[in-house]
C-alpha positions as CSV (number, residue, x, y, z in Angstrom):
1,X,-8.4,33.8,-9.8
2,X,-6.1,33.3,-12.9
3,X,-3.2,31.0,-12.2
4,X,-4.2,30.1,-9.2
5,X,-7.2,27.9,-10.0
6,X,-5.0,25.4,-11.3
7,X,-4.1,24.5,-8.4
8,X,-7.6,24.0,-6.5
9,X,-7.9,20.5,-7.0
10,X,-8.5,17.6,-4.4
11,X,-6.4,15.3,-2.9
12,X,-6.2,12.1,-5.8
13,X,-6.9,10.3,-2.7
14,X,-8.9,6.9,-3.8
15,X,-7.7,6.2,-6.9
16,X,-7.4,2.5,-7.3
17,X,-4.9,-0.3,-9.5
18,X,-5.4,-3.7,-9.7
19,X,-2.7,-6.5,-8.8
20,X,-2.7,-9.9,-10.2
21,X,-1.1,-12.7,-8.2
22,X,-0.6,-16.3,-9.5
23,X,-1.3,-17.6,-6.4
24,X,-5.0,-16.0,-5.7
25,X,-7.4,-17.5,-8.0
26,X,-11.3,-17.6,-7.7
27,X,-13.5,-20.8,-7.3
28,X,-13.1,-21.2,-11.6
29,X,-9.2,-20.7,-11.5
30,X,-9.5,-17.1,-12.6
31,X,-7.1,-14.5,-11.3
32,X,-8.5,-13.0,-8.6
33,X,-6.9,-9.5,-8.4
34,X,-6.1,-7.7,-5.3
35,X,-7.0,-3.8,-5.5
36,X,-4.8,-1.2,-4.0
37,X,-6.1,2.6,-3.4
38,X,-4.3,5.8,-3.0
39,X,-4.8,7.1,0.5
40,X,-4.3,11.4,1.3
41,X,-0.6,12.7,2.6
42,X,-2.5,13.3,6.1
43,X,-3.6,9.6,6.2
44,X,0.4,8.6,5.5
45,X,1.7,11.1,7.9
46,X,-0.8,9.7,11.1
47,X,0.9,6.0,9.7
48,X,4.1,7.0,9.9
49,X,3.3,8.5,13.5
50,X,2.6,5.4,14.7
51,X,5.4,3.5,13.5
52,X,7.9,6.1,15.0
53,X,9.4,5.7,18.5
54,X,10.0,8.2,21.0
55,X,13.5,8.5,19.3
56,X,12.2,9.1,16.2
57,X,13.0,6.4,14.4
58,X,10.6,4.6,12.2
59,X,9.9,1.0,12.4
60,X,9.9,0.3,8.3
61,X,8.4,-3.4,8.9
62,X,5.2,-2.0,10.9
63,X,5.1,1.1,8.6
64,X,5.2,-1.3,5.5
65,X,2.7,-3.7,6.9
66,X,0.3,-0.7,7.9
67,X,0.2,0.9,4.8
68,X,-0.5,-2.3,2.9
69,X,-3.6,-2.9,5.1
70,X,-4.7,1.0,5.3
71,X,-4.2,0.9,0.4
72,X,-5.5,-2.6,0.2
73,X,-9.1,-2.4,-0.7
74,X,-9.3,-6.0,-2.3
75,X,-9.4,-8.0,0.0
76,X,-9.8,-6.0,2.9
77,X,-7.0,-7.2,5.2
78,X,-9.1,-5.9,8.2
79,X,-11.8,-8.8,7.8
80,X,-12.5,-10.3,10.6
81,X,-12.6,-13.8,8.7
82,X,-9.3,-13.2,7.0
83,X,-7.1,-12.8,10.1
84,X,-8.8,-15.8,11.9
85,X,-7.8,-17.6,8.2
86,X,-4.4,-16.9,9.0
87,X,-4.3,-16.8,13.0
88,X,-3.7,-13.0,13.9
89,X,-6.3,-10.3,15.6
90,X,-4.1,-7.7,14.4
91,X,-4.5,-6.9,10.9
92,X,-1.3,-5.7,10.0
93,X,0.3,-9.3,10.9
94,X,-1.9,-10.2,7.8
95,X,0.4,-9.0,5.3
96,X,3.8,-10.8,6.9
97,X,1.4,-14.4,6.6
98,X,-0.8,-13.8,3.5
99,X,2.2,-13.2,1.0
100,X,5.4,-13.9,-0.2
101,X,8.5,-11.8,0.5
102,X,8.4,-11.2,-3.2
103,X,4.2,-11.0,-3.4
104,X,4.9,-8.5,-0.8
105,X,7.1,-6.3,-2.3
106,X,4.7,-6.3,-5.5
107,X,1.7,-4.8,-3.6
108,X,4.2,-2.5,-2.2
109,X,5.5,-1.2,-5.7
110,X,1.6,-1.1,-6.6
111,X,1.1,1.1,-3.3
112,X,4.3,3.5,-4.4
113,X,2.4,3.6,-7.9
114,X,-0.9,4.4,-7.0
115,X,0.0,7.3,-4.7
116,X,2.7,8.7,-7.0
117,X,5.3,7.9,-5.8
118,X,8.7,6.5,-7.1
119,X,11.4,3.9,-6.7
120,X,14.5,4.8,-5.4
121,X,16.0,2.6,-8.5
122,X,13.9,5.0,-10.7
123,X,15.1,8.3,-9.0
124,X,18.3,6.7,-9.4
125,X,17.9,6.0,-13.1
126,X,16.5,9.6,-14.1
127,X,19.6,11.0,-11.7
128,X,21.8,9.0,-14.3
129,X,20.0,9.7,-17.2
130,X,20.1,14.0,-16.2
């Protein structure tokens, strides 16, 4: 098979980062951190589907919230005890009313460096740096 063997490998779906939060804490005042996983391309591509209208524009604020709750694997924002906590049915409002704009973006940058993905201020910076 020669060179092409090294490129059979799996998806590095699952692979997993912790998060710590100031404001999540455990019964002792320990950080409790929030885990975030990789998910696979195919997983992304069926979020972004549904966050697309018939235009085919994407809704970034649903496709945000969906892929928060689709990486987050501590806690898991589909519990049914943590959306009664903070008054939705629908998971994905759980993001919008369990964080701060600014926790928010942090599990986001977590999500981008789990799956491999980059900034646009760090394509940016290597564009500048070339």
């Amino acid at each position: 098979m020669g060179k092409l063997s090294a490129f059979l490998k799996p998806s590095p779906a699952g692979k997993t980062l912790e998060v710590v939060l100031k404001r999540f804490v455990d019964e002792d005042g320990a950080p409790a951190p929030l885990v975030v996983k990789s998910i696979t391309p195919e997983e992304n591509e069926a979020i972004s589907r549904r966050c697309t209208d018939g235009k085919g524009i994407l809704d970034k604020n649903a496709y945000g919230n969906q892929l928060i709750v689709a990486c987050m694997v501590q806690p898991d924002l589909r519990d049914s005890e943590l959306c009664a906590y903070y008054g939705v049915m629908d998971p994905y409002m759980v993001p919008g009313r369990m964080f701060s704009i600014g926790e928010k973006q942090i599990i986001q940058d977590a999500i981008m460096e789990v799956n491999d993905l980059k900034t646009a201020q760090e394509k940016l910076n290597e564009a500048k740096n070339s």
